[in-house]
DOLUM-710139 format. One record per residue: x negated, y negated, z of N, C-alpha, C in turn. Coordinates in steps of 0.02 Angstrom, whole numbers, plus 32768, in hexadecimal, padded with zeros to 4 digits. Each point is the difference from the previous one (the first is absolute). Layout:
BEGIN
XYZXYZXYZ...
//
This chain:
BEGIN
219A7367CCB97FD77FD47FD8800680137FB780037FE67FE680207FEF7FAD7F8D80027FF2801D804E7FB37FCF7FF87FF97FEF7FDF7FB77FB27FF57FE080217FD17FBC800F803E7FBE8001803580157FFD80307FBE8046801D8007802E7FE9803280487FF17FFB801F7FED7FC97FE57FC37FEB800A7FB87FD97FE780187FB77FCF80397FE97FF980157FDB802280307FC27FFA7FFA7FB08027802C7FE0800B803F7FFE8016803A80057FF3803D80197FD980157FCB7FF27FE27FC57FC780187FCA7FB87FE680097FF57FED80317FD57FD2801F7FAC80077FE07FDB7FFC7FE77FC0801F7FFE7FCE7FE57FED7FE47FEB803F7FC97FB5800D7FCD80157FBA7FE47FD27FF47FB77FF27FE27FDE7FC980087FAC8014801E7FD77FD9801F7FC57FDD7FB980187FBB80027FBA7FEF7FD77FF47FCA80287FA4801C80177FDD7FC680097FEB7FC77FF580117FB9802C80107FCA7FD77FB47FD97FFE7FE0801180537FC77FDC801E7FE4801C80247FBA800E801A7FC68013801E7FE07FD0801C7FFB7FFB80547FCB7FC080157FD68014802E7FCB7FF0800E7FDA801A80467FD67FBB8011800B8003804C7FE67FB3800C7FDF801A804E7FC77FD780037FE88011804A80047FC980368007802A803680147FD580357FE77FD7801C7FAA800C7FF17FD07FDD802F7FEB7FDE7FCE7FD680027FCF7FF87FCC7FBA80217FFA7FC8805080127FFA801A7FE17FD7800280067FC07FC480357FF5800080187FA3803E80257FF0800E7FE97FC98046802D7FED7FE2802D7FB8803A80217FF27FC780287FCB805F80057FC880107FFE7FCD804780157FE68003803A7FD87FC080307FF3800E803A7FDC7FC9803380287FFB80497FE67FF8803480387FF87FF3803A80347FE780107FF47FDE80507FDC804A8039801F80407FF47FEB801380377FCA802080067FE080007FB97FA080147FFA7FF17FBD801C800B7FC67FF37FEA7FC380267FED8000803F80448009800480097FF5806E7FD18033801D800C80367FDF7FCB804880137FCC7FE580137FDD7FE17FC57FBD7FEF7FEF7FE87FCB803380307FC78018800E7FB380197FED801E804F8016803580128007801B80407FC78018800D7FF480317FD77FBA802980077FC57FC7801E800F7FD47FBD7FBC7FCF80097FE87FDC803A804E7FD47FFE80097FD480428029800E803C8011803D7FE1802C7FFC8062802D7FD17FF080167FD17FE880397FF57FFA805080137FFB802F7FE18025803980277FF0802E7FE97FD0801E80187FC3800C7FF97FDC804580127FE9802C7FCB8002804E80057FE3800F802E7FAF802E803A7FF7800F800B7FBE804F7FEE7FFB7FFD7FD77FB9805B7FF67FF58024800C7FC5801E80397FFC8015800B7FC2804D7FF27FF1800D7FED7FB580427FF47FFE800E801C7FC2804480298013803A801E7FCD80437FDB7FF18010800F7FB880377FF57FF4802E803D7FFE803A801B801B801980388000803B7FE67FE78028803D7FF0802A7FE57FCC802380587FF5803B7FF47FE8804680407FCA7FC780137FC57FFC80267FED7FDF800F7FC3803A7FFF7FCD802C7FEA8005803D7FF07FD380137FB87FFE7FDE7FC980187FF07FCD8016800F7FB57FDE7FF0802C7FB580027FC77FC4804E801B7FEB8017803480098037802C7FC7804A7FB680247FDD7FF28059803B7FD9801780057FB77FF17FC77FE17FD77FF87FC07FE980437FF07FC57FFF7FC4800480297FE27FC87FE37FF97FC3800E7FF87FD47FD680137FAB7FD07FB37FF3800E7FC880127FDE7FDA7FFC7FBC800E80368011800A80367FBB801B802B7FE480297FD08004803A7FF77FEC80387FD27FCD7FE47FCD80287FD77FD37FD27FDF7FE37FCF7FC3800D80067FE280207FE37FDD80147FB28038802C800A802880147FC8804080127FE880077FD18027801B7FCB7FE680207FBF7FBB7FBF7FE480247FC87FFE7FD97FD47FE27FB48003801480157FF4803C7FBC7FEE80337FD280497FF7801E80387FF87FCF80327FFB7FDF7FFE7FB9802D7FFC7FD17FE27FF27FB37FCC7FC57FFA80017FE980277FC37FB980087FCB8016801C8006802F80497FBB801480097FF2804D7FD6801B801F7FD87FE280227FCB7FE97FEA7FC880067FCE7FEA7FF57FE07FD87FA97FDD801880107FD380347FBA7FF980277FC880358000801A803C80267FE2804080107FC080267FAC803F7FE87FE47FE880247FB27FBF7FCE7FF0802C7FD2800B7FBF7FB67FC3802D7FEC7FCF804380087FFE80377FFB7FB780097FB18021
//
């Protein structure tokens, strides 16, 4: 069986950023999208309910961007200079 880190660069070296956080319950349905798992804790305690957690990563080369084409590149660049710009108040 062919495994997938076969298929991988031998410089390989994941990095995890969290994209999404959800917690939703099974029996009434409240969903909650941030500290989900003080939530559910809390959701459980209260009600006895059972309660779904779903988290999602983007993993990725930490050399990732170096393999982009220069128009991608910039086109990143842009989009980040827009939300610093936001971020600031500029």
């Amino acid at each position: 069986m062919v495994d997938a880190s076969d298929h991988l660069p031998s410089e390989f070296t994941p990095v995890e950023e969290g994209m999404f956080e959800k917690a939703e319950c099974g029996d009434c349905g409240a969903k909650k999208f941030e500290n989900v798992r003080v939530w559910a804790h809390e959701h459980v305690r209260g009600t006895g309910h059972a309660v779904q957690l779903h988290y999602g990563y983007d993993v990725r080369d930490e050399h990732w961007e170096s393999r982009l084409p220069y128009e991608r590149v910039a086109e990143i660049e842009e989009l980040r200079g827009s939300d610093r710009r936001k971020s600031t108040g500029s």
